[in-house]
VOBA-1610 file (N, C-alpha, C; in pm, whole numbers, padded with zeros to 5 digits, always signed):
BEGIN
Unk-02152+00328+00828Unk-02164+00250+00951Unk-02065+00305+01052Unk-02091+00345+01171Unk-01991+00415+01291Unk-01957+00259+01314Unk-01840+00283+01408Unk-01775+00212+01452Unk-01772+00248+01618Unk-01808+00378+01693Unk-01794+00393+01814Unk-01867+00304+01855Unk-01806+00250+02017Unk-01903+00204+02116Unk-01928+00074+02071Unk-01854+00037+01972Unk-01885-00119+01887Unk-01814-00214+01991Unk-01842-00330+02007Unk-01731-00461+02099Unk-01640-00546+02006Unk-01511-00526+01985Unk-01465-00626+01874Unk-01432-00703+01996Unk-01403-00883+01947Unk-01329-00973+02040Unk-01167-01028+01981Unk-01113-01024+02093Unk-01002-01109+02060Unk-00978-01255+02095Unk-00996-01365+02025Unk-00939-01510+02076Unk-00868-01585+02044Unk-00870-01672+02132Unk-00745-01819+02055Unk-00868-01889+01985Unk-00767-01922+01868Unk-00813-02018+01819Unk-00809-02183+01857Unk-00890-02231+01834Unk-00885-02406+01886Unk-00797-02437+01824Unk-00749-02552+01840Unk-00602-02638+01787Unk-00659-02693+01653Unk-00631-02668+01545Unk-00641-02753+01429Unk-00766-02686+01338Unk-00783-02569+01396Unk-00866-02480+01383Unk-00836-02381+01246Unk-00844-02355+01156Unk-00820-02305+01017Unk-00884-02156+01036Unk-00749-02020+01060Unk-00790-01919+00999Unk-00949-01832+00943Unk-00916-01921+00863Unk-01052-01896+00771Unk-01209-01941+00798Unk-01186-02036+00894Unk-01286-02105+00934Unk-01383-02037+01032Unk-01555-02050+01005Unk-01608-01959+01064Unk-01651-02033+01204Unk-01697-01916+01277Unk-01740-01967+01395Unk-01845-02043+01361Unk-01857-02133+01490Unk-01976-02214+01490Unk-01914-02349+01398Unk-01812-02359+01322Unk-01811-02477+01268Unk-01715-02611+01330Unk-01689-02551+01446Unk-01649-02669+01522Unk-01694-02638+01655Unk-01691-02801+01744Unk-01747-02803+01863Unk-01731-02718+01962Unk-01613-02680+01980Unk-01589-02557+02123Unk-01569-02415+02033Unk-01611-02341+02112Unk-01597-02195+02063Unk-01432-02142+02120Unk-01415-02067+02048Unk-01286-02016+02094Unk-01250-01947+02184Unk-01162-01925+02268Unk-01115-01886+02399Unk-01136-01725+02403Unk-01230-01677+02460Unk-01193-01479+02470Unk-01085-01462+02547Unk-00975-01406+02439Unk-00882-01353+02540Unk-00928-01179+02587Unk-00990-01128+02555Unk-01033-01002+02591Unk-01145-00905+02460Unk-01194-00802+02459Unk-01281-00728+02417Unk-01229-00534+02440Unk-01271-00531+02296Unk-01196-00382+02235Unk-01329-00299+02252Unk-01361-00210+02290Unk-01471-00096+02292Unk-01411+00006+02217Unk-01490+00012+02082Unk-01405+00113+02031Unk-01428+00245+02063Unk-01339+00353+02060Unk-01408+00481+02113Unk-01347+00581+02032Unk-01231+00560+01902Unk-01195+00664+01828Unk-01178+00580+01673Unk-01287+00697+01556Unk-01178+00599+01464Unk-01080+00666+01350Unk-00994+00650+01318Unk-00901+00709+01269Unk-00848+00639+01115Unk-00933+00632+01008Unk-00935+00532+00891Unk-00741+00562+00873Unk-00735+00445+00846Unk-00751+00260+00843Unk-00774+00215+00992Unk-00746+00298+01108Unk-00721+00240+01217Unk-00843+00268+01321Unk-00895+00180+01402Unk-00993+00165+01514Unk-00903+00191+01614Unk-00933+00242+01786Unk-00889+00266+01862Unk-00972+00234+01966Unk-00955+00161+02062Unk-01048+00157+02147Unk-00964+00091+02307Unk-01063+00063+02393Unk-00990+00016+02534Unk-01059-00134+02555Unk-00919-00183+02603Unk-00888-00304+02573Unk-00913-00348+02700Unk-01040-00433+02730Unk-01026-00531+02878Unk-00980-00675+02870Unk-00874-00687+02941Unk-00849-00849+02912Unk-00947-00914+02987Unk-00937-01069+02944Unk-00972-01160+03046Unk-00815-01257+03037Unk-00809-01327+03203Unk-00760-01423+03234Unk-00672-01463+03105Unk-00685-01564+03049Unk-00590-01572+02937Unk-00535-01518+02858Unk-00550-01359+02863Unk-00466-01283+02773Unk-00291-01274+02827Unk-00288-01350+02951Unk-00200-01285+03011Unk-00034-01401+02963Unk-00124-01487+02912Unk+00018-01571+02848Unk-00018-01521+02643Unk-00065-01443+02680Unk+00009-01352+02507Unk+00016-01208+02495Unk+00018-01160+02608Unk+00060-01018+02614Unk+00215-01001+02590Unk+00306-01075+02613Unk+00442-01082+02572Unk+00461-01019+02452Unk+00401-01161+02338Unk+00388-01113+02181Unk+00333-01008+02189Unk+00245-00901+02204Unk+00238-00768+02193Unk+00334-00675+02222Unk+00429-00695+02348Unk+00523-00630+02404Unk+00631-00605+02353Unk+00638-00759+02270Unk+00770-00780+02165Unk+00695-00655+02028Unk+00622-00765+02006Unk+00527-00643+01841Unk+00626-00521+01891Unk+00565-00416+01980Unk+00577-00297+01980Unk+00705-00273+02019Unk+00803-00307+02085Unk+00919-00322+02081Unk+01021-00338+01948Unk+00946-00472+01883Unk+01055-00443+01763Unk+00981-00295+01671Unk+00922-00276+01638Unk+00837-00142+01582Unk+00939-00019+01616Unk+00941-00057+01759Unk+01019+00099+01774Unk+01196+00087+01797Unk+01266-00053+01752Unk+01351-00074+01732Unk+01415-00067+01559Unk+01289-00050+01507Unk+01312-00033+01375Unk+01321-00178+01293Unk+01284-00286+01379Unk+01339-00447+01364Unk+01277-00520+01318Unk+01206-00479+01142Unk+01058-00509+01107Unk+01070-00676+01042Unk+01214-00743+01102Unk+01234-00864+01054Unk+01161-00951+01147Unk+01146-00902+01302Unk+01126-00940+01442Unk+01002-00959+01429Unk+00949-00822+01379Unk+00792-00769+01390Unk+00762-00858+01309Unk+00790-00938+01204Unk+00704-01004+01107Unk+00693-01120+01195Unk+00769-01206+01232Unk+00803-01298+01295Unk+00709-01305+01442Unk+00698-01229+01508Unk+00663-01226+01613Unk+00461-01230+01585Unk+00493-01105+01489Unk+00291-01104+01415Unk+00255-01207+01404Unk+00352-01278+01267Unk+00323-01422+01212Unk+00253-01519+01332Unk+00344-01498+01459Unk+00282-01603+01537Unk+00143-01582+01600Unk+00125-01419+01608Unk-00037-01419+01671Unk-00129-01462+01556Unk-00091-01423+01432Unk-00175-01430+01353Unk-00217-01592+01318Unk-00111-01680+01334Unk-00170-01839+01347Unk-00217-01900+01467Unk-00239-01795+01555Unk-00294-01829+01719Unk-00396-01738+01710Unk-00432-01642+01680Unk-00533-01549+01766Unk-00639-01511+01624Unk-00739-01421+01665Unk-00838-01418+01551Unk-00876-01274+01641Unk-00938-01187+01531Unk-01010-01067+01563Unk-01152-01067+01513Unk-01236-01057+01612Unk-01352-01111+01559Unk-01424-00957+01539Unk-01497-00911+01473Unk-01561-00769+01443Unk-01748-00821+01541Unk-01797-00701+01575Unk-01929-00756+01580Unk-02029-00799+01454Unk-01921-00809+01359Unk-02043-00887+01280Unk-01998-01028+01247Unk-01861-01043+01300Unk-01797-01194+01289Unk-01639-01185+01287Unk-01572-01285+01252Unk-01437-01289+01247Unk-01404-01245+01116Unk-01259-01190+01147Unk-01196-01093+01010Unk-01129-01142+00938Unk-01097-01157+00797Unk-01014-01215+00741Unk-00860-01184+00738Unk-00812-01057+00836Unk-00665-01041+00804Unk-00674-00875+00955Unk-00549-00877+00979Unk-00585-00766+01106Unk-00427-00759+01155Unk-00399-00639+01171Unk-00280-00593+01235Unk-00368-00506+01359Unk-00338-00555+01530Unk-00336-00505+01639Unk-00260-00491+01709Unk-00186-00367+01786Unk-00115-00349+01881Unk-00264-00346+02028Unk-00139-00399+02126Unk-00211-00330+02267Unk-00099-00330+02348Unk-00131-00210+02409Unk-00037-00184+02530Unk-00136-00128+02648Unk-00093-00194+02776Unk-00184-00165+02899Unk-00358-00227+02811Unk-00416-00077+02884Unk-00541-00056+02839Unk-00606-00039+02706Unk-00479+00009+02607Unk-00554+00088+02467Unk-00463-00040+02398Unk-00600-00027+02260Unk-00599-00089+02140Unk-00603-00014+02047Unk-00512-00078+01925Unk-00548+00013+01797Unk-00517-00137+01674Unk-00611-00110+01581Unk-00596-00208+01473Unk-00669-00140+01361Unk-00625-00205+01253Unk-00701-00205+01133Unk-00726-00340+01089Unk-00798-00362+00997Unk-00846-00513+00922Unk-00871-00513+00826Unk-00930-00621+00747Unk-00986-00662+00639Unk-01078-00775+00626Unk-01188-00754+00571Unk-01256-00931+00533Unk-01147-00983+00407Unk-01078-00916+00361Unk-01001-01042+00265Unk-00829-01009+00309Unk-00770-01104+00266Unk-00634-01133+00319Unk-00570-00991+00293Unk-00434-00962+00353Unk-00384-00845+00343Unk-00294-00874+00236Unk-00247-00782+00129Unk-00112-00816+00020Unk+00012-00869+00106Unk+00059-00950+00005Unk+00201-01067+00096Unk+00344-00908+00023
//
């Protein structure tokens, strides 16, 4: 299966909203904070360009930090800082939402890898 030219989404999750929980099983759909076009892939990692919408712009921080502690060497920060997108945000694949996902973005470009099952603790 290619992956070029694919649309992954990024969103918030609703409040009280469970991880694991698939779309469609509660009343409001979740917030697009923006959409990944992928255009390189590089196993484990997808690469693609990142358009926000409107609400990405109160969690672009946590990315800024992500990649900041990364290149501070400060992988106590980086957990901490992930931890929090990862109980706020969801990566949805075009065939649905993922069970586990490390994404950076900076500016325009995205890069992530995923999983349908949880990542090792």
């Amino acid at each position: 299966m290619g992956f070029e030219s694919r649309v992954w989404r990024l969103v918030r999750l609703q409040p009280h909203q469970p991880p694991g929980e698939q779309q469609g099983e509660r009343d409001r759909e979740p917030e697009l904070l923006g959409e990944i076009e992928i255009v390189e892939t590089d196993f484990p990692w997808l690469r693609g360009r990142f358009t926000a919408q409107r609400a990405f712009a109160e969690f672009r921080p946590w990315f800024d930090e992500a990649l900041a502690a990364l290149e501070d060497e400060d992988f106590e920060r980086f957990d901490e800082v992930y931890e929090s997108m990862t109980r706020t945000l969801r990566l949805v694949s075009p065939d649905g939402p993922v069970a586990e996902f490390l994404l950076h973005i900076q500016g325009d470009a995205a890069w992530f890898r995923w999983s349908d099952t949880p990542f090792e603790s």
